[in-house]
ZANU-408808 format. One line per 2 residues: number of its first residue (from 1); their letters; for each residue x, y, z of C-alpha. Coordinates in steps of 0.5 Angstrom, whole numbers, always signed. Each point is the difference from the previous one (the first is absolute). Layout:
N
NUM	a	X,Y,Z  ...
END
This chain:
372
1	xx	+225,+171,+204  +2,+6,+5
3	xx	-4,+1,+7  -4,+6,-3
5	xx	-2,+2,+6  +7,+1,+3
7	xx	+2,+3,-6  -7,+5,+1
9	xx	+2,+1,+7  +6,-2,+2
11	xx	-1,+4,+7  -6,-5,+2
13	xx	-4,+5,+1  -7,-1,-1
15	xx	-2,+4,-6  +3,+6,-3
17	xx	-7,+4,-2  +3,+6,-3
19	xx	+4,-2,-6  -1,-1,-7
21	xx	+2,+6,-4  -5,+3,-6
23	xx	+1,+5,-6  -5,+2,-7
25	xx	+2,+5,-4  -5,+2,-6
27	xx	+0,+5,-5  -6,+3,-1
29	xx	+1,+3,-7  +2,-8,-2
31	xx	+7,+1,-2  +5,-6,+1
33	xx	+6,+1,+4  +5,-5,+3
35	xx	+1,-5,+5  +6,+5,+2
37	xx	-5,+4,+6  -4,-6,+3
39	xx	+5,-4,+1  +4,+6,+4
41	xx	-5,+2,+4  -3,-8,+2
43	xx	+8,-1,+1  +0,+6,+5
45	xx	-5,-5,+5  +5,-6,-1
47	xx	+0,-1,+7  -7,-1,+1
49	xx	+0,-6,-4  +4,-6,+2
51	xx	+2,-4,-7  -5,-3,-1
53	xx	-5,+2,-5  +1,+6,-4
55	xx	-5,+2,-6  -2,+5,-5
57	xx	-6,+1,-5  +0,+4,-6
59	xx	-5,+4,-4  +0,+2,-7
61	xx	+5,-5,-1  -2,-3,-7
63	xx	-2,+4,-5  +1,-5,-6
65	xx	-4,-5,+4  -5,+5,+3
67	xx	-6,-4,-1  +2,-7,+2
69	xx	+0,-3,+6  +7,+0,+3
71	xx	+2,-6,+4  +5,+0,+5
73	xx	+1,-9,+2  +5,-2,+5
75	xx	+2,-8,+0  +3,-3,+6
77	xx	+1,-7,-5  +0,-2,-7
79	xx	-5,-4,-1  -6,+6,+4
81	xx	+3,+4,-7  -2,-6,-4
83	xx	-7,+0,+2  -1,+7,+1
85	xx	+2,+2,-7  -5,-7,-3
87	xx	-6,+4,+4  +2,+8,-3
89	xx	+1,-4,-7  -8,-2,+2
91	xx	-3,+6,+3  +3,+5,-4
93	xx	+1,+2,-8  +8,+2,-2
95	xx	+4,+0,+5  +7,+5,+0
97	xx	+5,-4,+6  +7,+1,+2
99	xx	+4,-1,+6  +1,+7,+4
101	xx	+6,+2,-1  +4,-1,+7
103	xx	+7,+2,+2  +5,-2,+6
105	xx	-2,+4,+6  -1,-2,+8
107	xx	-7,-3,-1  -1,-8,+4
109	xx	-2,-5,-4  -3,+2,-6
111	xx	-5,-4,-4  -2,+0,-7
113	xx	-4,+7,-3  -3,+0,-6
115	xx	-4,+6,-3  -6,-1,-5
117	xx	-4,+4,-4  -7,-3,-1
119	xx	-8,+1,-2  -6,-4,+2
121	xx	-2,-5,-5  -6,+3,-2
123	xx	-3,-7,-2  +0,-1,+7
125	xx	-3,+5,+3  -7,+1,-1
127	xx	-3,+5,+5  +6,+1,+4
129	xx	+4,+7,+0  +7,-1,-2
131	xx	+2,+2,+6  -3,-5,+5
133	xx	+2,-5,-5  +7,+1,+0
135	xx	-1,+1,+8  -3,-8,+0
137	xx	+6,-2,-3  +5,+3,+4
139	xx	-3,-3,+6  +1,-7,-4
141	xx	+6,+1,+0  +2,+2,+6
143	xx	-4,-6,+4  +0,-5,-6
145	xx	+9,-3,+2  +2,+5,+5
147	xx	+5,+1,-3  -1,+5,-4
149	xx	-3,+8,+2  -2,+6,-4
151	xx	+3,+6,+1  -3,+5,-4
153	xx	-6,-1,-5  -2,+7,-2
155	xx	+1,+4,-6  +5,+4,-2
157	xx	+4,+0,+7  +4,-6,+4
159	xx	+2,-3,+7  +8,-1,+1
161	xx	+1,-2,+8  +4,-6,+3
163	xx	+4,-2,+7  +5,+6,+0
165	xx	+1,+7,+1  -4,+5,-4
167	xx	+6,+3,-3  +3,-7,-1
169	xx	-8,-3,-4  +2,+6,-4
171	xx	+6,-2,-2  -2,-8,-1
173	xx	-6,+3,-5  +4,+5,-3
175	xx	-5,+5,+1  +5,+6,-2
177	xx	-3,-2,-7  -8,+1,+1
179	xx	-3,+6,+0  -7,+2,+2
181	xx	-5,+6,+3  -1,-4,+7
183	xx	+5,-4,+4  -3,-2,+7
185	xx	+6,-4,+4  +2,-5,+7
187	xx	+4,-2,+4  -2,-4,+5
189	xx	+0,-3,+7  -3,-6,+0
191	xx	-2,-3,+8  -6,-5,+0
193	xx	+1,-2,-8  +6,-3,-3
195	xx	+5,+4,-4  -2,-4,-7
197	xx	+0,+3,-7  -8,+0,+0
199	xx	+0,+3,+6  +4,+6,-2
201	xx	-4,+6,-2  -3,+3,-5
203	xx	-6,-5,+1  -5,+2,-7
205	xx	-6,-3,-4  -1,+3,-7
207	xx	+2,+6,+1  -1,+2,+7
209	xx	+7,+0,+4  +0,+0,+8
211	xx	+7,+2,+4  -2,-1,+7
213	xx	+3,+2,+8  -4,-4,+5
215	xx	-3,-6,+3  -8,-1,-2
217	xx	-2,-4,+6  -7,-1,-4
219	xx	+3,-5,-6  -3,-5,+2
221	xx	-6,+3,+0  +2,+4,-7
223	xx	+2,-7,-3  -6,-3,+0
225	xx	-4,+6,-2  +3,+0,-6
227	xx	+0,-7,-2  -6,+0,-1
229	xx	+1,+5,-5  +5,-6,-4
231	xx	+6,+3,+3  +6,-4,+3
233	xx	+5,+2,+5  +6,-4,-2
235	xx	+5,+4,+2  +1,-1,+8
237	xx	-1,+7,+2  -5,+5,+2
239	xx	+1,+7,-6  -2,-6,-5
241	xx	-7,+1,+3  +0,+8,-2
243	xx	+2,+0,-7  -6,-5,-1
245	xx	-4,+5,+4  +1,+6,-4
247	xx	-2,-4,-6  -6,-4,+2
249	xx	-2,+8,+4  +3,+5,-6
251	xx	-1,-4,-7  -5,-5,+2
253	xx	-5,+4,+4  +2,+6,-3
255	xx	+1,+4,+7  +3,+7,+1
257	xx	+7,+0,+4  -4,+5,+4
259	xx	-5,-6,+2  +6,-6,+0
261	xx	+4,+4,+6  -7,+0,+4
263	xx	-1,-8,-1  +9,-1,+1
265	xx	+1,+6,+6  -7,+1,+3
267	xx	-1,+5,+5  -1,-3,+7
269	xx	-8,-1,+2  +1,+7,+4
271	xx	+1,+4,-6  -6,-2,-3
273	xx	-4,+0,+5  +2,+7,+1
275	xx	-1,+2,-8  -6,+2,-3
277	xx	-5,-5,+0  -1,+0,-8
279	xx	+7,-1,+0  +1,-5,+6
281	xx	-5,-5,-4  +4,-1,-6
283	xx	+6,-1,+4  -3,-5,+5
285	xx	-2,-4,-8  +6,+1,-2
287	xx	+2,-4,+6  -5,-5,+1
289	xx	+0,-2,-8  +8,+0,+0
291	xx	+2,-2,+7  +4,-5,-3
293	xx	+5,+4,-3  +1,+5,+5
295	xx	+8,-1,+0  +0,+0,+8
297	xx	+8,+2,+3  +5,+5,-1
299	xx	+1,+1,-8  +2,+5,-5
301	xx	+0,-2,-8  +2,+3,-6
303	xx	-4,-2,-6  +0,+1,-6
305	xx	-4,-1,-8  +1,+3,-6
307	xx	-1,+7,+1  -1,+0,+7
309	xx	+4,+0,+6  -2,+0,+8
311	xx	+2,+0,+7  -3,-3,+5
313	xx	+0,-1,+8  -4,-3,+5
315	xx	-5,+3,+4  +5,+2,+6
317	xx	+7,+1,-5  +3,-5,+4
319	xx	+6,+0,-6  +3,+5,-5
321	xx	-2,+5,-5  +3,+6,-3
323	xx	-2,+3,-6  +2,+5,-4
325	xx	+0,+3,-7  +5,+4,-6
327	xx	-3,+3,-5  -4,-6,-4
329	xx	+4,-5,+6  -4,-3,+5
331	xx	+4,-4,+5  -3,-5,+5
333	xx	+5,-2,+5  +2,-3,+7
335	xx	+5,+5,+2  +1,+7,-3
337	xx	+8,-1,+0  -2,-4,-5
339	xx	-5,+5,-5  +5,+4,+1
341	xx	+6,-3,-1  -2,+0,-8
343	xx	-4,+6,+0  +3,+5,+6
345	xx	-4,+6,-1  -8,-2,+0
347	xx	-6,+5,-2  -4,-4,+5
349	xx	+2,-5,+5  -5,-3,+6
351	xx	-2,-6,+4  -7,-3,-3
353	xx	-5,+0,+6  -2,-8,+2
355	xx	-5,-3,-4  +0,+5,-6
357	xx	+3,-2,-6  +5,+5,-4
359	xx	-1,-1,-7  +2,+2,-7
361	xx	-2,-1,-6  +2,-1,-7
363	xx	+0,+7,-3  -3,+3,+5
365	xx	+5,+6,+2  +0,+0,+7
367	xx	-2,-5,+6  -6,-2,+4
369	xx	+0,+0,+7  -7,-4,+2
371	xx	-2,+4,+7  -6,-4,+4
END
């Protein structure tokens, strides 16, 4: 196995804190385009990443399955793919598989990727929601060999990522031939977790996906917090705990974005202790209720769901964030080189403040820019 801490740094510094490299792009009318542009645009960024892990989530992806839970399923041997498909056939009603189709590119060690297109038993899900349901088996397969990992388990999207480039994942999966509204994109850097095919991101559950550039000092604290909720982090590193979060905060307690920025990003005591008092005390709720999931270090995240995409930094916007829109475009991105590189002239571009969310919706026509 490669040292992955010299091919993560191979100048032995002790960190390198600003890499990693994220791209969205939605059409807010819901038209389909091609993976022509994203991986254009993430491929400009190349040298923020390192090789490691590259990665892209798609939406609007299968309109012929558009009601089915989309598994995305990779095996690191056999036998964790026999086991896996036993417990499916279980758990789920008529199931659809196939192996992902898969070219020759510059990807290390690929292991098996099998997609799936499954609903719950109905016999036996008594009183709980489909989507909990299925979100209980992903976390049985995710924990129950080890050997075998979730991608994607939303409806009518999918995750492609793997150790590569993103330029190169792109090719490996063949994504020239999917078409969807959304595609949120990575190129990552790895420096305090390994460079493995689980570890790439996008990271998602159901159908909330997460890229991230950051270090969350808190995922201890975080991990814990959600496992009381029935959610395992497997995948040995810290964005996983953020893809859950906007699941347990957004669907399941049903929070605006407006809300979940004040618990992920807060503002620092000061600041509200400097607000109006009617105001400083629901910020003060918000922290004590869900002090668990303040998401402590530099961070900026792109997330997406169906029909919603959202940019979000830190408090302070220790990383990156460029906005920008054309016509029915909105574009989130780490470099403005990038957005323009596929979209040279912008009706607006901008660089959202910390802490407040940029969002777009499905729809919607124009774009969101939460203010505190």
């Amino acid at each position: 196995m490669k040292d992955l801490g010299r091919v993560s740094n191979p100048y032995g510094d002790d960190k390198v804190m600003d890499a990693c490299c994220l791209f969205g792009m939605m059409n807010l009318g819901g038209e389909r385009f091609s993976s022509r542009d994203p991986v254009k645009a993430i491929a400009n960024m190349h040298d923020r990443g390192n090789g490691l892990g590259g990665g892209f989530a798609i939406y609007g992806l299968y309109p012929e399955h558009r009601d089915d839970y989309a598994l995305h399923i990779m095996y690191l041997d056999k036998e964790a793919k026999r086991k896996t498909d036993r417990l499916l056939r279980e758990c789920f009603g008529e199931i659809f598989e196939e192996e992902l189709p898969t070219r020759e590119a510059k990807v290390a060690d690929p292991p098996i990727v099998w997609r799936y297109f499954v609903q719950p038993d109905r016999s036996k899900l008594g009183k709980q929601a489909a989507d909990d349901y299925v979100v209980e088996k992903v976390m049985k397969i995710n924990t129950q060999t080890g050997k075998a990992f979730v991608f994607s388990s939303g409806k009518d999207m999918g995750v492609f990522k793997g150790v590569g480039y993103p330029e190169d994942v792109a090719e490996y999966f063949c994504l020239e031939e999917y078409m969807g509204y959304m595609w949120i994109c990575h190129g990552r850097f790895p420096t305090n977790t390994p460079g493995w095919w689980g570890g790439a991101h996008p990271f998602n559950i159901l159908d909330w996906t997460v890229v991230h550039n950051g270090e969350l000092s808190s995922y201890g604290i975080n991990c814990r917090y959600l496992e009381m909720y029935g959610y395992r982090c497997t995948m040995q590193t810290d964005t996983e705990v953020l893809a859950y979060t906007f699941d347990h905060l957004m669907r399941r307690q049903n929070l605006p974005i407006e809300v979940v920025a004040k618990i992920l990003a807060p503002p620092l005591w000061m600041e509200i202790d400097s607000t109006n008092p009617a105001h400083g005390r629901v910020l003060r709720a918000l922290r004590q209720t869900y002090g668990s999931l303040l998401m402590n270090g530099p961070f900026t995240v792109i997330v997406a769901h169906q029909g919603e995409m959202i940019g979000l930094t830190d408090r302070i916007k220790l990383r990156p964030l460029t906005a920008g829109t054309r016509g029915d475009f909105l574009y989130l991105s780490s470099e403005e080189a990038a957005i323009r590189l596929v979209s040279p002239i912008l009706d607006n571009a901008w660089s959202p403040r910390g802490g407040e969310p940029v969002v777009g919706r499905l729809g919607a026509r124009e774009v969101i820019e939460v203010l505190a």
